[in-house]
C-alpha positions as CSV (number, residue, x, y, z in Angstrom):
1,X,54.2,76.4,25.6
2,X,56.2,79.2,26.5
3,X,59.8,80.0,25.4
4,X,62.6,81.4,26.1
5,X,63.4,85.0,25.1
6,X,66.4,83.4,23.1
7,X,64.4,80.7,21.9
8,X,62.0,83.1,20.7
9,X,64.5,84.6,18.9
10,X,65.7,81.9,17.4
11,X,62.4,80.6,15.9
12,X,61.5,84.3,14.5
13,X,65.0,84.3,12.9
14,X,64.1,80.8,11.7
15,X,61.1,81.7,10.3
16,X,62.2,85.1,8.5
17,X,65.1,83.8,6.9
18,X,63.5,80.8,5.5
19,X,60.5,82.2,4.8
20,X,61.9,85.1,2.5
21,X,63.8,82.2,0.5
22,X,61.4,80.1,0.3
23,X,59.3,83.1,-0.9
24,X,62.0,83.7,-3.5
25,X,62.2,80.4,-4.7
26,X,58.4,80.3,-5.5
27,X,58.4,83.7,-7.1
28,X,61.1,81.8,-9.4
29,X,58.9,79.3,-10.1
30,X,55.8,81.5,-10.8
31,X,58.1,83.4,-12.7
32,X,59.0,80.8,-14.9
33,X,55.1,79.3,-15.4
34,X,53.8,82.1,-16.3
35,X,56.7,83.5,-18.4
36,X,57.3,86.8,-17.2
37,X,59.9,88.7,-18.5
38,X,63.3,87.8,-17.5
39,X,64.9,91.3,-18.4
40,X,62.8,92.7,-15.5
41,X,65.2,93.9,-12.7
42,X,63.1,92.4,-10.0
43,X,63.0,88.8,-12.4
44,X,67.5,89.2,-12.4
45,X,67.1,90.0,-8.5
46,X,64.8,86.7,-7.8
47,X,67.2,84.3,-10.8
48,X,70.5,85.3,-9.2
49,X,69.6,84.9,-5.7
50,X,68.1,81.2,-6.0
51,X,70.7,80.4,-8.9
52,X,73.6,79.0,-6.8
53,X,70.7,76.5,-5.1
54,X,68.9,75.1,-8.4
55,X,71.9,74.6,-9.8
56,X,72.9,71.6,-8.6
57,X,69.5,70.2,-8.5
58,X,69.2,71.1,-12.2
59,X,71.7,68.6,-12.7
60,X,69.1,65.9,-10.9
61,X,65.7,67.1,-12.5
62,X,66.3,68.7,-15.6
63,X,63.5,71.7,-16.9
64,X,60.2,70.2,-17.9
65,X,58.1,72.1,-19.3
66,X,56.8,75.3,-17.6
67,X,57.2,73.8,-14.1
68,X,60.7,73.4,-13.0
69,X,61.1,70.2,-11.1
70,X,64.4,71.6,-9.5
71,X,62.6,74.4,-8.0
72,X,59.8,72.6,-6.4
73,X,62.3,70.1,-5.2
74,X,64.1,73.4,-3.9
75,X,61.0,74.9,-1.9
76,X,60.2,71.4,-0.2
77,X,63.5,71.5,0.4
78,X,64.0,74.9,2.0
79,X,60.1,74.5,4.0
80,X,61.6,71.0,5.0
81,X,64.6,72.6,6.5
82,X,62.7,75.2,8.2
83,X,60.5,72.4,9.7
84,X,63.7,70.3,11.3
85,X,64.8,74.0,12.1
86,X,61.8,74.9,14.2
87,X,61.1,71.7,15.7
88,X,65.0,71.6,17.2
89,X,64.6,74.8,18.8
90,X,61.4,73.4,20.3
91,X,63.5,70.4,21.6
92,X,61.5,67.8,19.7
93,X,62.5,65.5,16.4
94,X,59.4,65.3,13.7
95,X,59.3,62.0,11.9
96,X,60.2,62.4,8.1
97,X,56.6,61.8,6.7
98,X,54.9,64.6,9.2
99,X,57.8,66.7,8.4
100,X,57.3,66.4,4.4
101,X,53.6,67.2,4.5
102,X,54.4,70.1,6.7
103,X,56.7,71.2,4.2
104,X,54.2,70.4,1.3
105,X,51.2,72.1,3.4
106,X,53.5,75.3,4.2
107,X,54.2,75.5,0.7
108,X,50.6,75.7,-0.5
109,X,50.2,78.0,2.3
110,X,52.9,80.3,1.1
111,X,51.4,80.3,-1.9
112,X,48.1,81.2,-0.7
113,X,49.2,84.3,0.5
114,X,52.2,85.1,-2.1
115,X,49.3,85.0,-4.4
116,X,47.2,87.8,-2.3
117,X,49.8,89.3,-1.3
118,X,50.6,90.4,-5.6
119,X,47.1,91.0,-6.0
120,X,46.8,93.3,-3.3
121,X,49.8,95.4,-4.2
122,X,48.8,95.0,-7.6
123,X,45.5,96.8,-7.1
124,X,47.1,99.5,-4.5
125,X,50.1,100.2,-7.3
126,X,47.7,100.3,-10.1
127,X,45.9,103.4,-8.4
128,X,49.6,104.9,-7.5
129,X,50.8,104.9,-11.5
130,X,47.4,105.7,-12.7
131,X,48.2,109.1,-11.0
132,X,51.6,109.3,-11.8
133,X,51.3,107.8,-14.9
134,X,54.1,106.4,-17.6
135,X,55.9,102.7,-17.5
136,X,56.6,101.1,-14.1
137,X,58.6,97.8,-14.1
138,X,57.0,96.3,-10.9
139,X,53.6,97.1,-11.9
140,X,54.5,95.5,-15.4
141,X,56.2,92.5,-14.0
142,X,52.8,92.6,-10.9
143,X,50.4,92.5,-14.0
144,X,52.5,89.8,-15.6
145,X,51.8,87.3,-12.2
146,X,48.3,88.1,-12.0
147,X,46.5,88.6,-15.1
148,X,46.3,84.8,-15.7
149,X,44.3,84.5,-12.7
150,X,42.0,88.2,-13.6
151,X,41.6,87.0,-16.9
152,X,39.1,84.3,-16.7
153,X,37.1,86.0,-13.6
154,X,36.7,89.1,-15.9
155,X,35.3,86.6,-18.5
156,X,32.5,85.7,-15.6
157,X,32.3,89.1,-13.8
158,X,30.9,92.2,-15.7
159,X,32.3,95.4,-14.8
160,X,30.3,97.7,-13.5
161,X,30.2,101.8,-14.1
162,X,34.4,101.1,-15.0
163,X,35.4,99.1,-11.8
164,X,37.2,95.8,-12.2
165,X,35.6,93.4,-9.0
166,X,37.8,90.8,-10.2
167,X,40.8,91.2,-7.9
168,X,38.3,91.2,-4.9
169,X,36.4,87.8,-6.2
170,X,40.1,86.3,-7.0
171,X,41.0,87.3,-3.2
172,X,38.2,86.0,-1.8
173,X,38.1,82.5,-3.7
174,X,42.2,82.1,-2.8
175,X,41.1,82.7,0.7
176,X,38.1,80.3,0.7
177,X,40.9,77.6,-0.7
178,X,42.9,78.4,2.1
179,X,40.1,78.4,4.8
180,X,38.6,74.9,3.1
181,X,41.5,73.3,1.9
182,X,45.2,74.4,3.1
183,X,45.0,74.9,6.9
184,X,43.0,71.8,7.4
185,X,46.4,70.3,5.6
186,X,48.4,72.1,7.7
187,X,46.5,71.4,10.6
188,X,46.9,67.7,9.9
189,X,50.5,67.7,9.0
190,X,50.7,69.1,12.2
191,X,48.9,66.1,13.9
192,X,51.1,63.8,12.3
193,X,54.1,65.2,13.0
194,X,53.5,65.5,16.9
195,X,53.1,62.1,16.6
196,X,56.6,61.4,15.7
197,X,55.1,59.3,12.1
């Protein structure tokens, strides 16, 4: 279908804005599972911003564990919201249970590519400050978010002649989970929610 120029507009606005929170709220949550360090600048940046949100739901779901129940609630939330966004601009009304999976299926989509998106800029930043050399908060709070998922691959993967494969291997096995298992979820949601269920 096409759209508007105005409508177009409206749906990339949609889409940016509650795409960068959403992507804020599950580095918070990431954040917290993995315990990165909260004195990290970037760590204050992404606590502040999603503080005023959680709080309330905090209230609701009290912290379990490593895996905040508030902040999941908060991301299904905000990718629910972006679904009834979206869909209004398009002129149509998605039934609540297409509209959750969506929500739940963009989620695990973000995280898909949140999660190749640090190990990308991981392995680009590690060849910058190898050069430059000395401390660098981002690579420290990168290497923080994705040495859980380097660490057992390097168990598996030798290295060879000094060059770690395991950022490639952990790339393509989060893409093969995407390919396999996330856009045939989203592609289903989708399904479901055109059908008004």
């Amino acid at each position: 279908m096409i759209y508007s120029p105005l409508t177009q507009a409206g749906l990339f606005l949609v889409q940016t804005v509650f795409g960068l929170y959403a992507a804020l709220v599950l580095l918070r949550l990431l954040f917290q599972a993995l315990d990165v360090d909260f004195r990290n600048p970037l760590s204050q940046f992404v606590y502040k911003v999603t503080q005023p949100a959680l709080k309330p739901l905090r209230r609701l779901l009290p912290l379990r564990a490593r895996i905040e129940p508030a902040a999941v609630v908060l991301l299904l939330l905000v990718q629910l919201a972006e679904v009834y966004a979206l869909a209004g601009l398009r002129g149509y009304l998605p039934g609540i249970v297409g509209a959750l999976l969506m929500a739940v299926a963009q989620s695990l989509a973000l995280l898909a590519l949140t999660l190749s998106a640090l190990l990308i800029v991981r392995a680009i930043a590690s060849w910058v400050v190898a050069a430059g050399g000395g401390y660098n908060p981002v690579l420290h709070l990168l290497d923080q978010l994705t040495e859980p998922l380097l660490r057992p691959l390097r168990r598996v993967i030798p290295s060879t002649g000094g060059l770690d494969f395991s950022v490639l291997v952990a790339l393509f096995l989060i893409q093969l989970a995407n390919i396999l298992l996330v856009q045939p979820f989203v592609r289903l949601a989708d399904v479901i929610m055109v059908q008004g269920l």
